[in-house]
N, C-alpha and C positions, 0 to 999 in steps of 0.2 A: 709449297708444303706447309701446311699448318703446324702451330706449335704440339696439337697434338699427338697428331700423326708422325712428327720429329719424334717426341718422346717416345712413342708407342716401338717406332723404326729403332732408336737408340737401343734400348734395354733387348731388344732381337738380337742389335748386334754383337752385346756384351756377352748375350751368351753362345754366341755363334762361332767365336774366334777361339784359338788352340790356343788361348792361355790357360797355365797348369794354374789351379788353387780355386779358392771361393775368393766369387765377388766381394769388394767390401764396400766401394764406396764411388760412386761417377760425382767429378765436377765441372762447369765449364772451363775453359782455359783458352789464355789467347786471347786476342784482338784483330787477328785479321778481315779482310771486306771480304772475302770472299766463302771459304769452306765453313763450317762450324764443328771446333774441338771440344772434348772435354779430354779430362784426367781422369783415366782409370786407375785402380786402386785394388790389388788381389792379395791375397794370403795363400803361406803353402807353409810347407814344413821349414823351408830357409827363411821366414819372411815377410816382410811386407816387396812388391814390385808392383811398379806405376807403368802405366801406359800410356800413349796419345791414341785416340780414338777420334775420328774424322767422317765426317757427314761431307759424301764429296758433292759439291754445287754442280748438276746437271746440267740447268741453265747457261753455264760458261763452260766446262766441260762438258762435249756432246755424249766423247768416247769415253770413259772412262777407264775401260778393259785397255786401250790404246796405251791410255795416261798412265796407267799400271805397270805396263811391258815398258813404256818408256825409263818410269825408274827401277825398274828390277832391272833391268840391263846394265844401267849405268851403274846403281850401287853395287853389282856384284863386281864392276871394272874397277869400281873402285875400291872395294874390299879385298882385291888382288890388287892395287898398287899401294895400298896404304899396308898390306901386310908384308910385299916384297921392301917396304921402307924402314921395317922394324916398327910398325903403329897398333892401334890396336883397331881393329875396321868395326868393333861392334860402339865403339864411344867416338868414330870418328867420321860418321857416316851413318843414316839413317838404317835399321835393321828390323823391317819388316814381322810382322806375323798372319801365317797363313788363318784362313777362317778354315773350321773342322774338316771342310769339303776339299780342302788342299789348295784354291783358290785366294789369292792375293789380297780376294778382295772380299766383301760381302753384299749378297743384294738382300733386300727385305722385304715385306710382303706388298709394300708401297711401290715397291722400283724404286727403289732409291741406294743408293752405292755408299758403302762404308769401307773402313781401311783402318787397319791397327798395326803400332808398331811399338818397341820400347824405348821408354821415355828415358833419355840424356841426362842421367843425375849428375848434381854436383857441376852445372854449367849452365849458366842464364846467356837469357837472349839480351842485344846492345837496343833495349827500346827507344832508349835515347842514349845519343851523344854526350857524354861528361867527362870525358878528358880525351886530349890527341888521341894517347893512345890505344883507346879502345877503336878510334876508328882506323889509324893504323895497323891493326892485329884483326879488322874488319879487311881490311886491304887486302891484306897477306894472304889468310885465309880464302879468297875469295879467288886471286891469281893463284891461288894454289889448286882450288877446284880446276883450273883453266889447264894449270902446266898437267894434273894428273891423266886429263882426257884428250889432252893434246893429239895421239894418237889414234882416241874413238874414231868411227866412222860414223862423221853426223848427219848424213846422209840415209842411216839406216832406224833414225826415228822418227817416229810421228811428230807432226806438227799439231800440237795438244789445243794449237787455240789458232787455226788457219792466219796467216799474216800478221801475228800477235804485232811484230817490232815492222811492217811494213808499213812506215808511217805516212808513205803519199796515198796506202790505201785506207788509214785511219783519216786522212785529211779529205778523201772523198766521200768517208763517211759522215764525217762532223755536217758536209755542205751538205749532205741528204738529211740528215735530221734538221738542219737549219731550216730547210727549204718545207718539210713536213711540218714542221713548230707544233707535233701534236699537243704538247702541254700550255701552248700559248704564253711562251718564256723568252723568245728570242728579242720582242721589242725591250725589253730591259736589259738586254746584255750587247749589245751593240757594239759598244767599243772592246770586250772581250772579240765578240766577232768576229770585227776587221784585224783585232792585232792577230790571229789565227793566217786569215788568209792575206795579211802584209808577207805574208815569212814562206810563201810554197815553198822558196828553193829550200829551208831548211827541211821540211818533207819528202826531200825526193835523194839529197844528197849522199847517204849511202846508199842506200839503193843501189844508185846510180854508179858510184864505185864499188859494188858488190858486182852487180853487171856487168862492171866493165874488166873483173876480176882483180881491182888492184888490193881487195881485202877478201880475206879467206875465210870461207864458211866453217864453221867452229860447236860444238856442244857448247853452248851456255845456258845460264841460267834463267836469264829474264825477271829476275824479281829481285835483285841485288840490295835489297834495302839492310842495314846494319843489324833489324831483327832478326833475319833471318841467319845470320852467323851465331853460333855458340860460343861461348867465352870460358874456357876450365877456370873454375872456380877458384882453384890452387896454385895456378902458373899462368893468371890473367893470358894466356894463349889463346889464340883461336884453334878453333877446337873442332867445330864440325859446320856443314852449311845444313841448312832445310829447307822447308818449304820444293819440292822437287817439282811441282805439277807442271811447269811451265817448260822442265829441261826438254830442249828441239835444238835443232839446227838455229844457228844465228850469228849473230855478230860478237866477238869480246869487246865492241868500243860502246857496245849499247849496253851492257854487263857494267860496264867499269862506269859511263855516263847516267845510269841510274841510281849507285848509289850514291855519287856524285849530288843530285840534284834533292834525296832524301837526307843524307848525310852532313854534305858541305851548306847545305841551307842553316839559315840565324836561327829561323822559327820550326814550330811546326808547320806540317804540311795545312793544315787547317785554319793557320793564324786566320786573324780578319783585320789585324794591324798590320797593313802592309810596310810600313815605316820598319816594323823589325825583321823585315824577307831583304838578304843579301846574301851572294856567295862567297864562302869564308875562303880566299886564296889559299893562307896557311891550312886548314881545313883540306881543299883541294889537293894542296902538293902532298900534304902527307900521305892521302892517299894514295895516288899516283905513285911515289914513291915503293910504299907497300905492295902494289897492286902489281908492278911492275917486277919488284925482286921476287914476289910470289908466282908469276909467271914463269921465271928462274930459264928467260931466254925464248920462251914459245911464243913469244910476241914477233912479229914483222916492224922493220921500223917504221910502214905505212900504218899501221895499227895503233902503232906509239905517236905519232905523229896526227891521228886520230882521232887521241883521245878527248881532246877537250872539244873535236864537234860533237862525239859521244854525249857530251854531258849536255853540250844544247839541245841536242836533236831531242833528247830519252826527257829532259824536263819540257820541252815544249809537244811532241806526243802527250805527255802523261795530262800537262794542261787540256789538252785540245781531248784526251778523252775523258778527263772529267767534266768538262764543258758541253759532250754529246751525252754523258749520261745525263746531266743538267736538263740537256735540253729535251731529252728522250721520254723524262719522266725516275730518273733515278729504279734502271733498269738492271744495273750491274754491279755497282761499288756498294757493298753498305754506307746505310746514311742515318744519322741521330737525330738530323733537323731539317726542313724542307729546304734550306740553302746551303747545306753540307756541298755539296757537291760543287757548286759555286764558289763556295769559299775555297774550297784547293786548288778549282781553276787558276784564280787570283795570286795564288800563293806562286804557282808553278807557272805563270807568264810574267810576274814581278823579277823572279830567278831569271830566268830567258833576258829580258831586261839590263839586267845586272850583270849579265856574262857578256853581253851585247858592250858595253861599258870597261868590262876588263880584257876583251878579248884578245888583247895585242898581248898583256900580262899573263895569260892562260895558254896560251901558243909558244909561249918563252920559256917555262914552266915546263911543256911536255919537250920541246926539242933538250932539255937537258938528262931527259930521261932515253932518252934514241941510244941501243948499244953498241 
């Protein structure tokens, strides 16, 4: 979709959606690779209210009407457990706005899917890490998404991005791109490469106990990075999750091992000084920690005991598919420079690396957390 056709689709959807007042004002907002937000901006007789307004990626979501029902379902489950807790389920939990047609969503005369909901005053997202415990209260929040849905049945959603966390089927597709080299990229990256396919068993190992049913199939999130938590502005608490598009059936140890591999990292995800990419143990426990009393017991101690191949498996996947979008042509992740995509490879098999190195430390770490 061109930038035009974006804008032209944008300003359809502003005025397509059941919000009360006159428009005032769209800006972009965000940083994510994937969707494209802005801030809406309306007036009424109480007011200025902001909105998130979302251009959904079709390219990576096929369904989107799917991706829709999947979070309406869950946020209504969870605006009935957050209000049987005494909370308030409209600041603590994502709260929807239908477009005029009564529909969830919007299409535009492009085919293109849009979505509106109200914006979370008074609570920033953790874009980065700057003290414990923000990733702490990242934790909490995060096992708290876990312990609230514990009883969903996750079985009764769609799978928003088919085998999203099935990482021996991500690692079959890294060697089909390898093997395609349509961009003519693979002779410079060689030793990314081999270190992918040194590691199968790391691709295939839950799976493999999900199979064999020693870990239990779970709503999760799949995007567990720190931004995606809200932090109340007033009671540094965590506050609300976002980012929903990915909620499916999954695992909580790839939930807890992603943010793990975003979070407990030195650097950013993009460093290209690999000298400053380590995983911060203390980093690690804290969240673990968090992650664990926020689960408030819906964890299995197979689970718990888990977590840190969690954290391998979710940053060596997350490697190995930057490294296929690398080598695809920079097909799926937003990218600012032709070696983006490379450089977060690097960043996320240096982690891998390093966990490799603490491992005995990381396994000692989670059996103190087993209840």
């Amino acid at each position: 979709m061109n930038q035009e056709s974006l804008n032209a689709g944008r300003q359809e959807a502003i005025n397509a959606f059941a919000i009360p007042g006159t428009f005032v004002e769209c800006e972009p907002c965000g940083n994510g690779h994937i969707n494209d937000t802005y801030m809406v901006t309306f007036e009424d007789e109480k007011g200025m209210s902001r909105y998130s307004l979302q251009h959904m990626n079709r390219s990576v979501f096929k369904d989107p009407v799917s991706l829709m029902n999947n979070i309406l379902h869950v946020t209504a489950y969870l605006k009935e457990q957050i209000s049987a807790q005494g909370g308030d389920p409209q600041r603590e939990t994502l709260d929807f706005v239908c477009a005029k047609t009564g529909e969830p969503y919007f299409v535009d005369s492009y085919g293109e899917y849009w979505r509106a909901y109200h914006f979370v005053e008074d609570a920033y997202a953790l874009e980065k890490i700057s003290k414990p415990q923000d990733f702490y209260e990242s934790a909490v929040t995060f096992g708290h998404f876990q312990r609230m849905l514990a009883d969903f049945p996750a079985d009764s959603l769609t799978e928003t991005i088919a085998g999203f966390h099935d990482t021996k089927a991500r690692f079959a597709a890294f060697n089909q791109a390898v093997e395609a080299d349509v961009c003519h990229r693979a002779a410079e990256v060689q030793s990314e490469i081999q270190f992918v396919r040194d590691r199968y068993d790391v691709a295939c190992v839950l799976g493999d106990l999900l199979a064999e049913g020693k870990l239990p199939l779970r709503v999760t999130h799949n995007d567990t990075k720190s931004n995606n938590v809200l932090i109340d502005n007033a009671t540094g608490k965590g506050l609300c999750v976002i980012d929903l598009d990915t909620v499916m059936p999954g695992l909580a140890v790839n939930d807890f091992g992603d943010s793990i591999r975003f979070g407990a990292s030195t650097g950013a995800e993009d460093e290209k000084d690999l000298s400053k990419i380590w995983c911060d143990l203390d980093l690690y426990e804290i969240y673990m920690k968090g992650f664990v009393e926020g689960c408030g017991g819906a964890l299995t101690d197979m689970e718990i005991e888990c977590l840190p191949v969690g954290a391998k498996v979710m940053t060596y996947e997350c490697g190995m598919r930057f490294l296929t979008d690398y080598l695809a042509g920079d097909t799926y992740f937003k990218i600012a420079y032709p070696t983006h995509n490379l450089d977060r490879a690097r960043t996320q098999f240096k982690l891998v690396w390093d966990m490799e190195q603490k491992w005995e430390k990381m396994q000692k770490i989670a059996e103190k957390y087993k209840l």
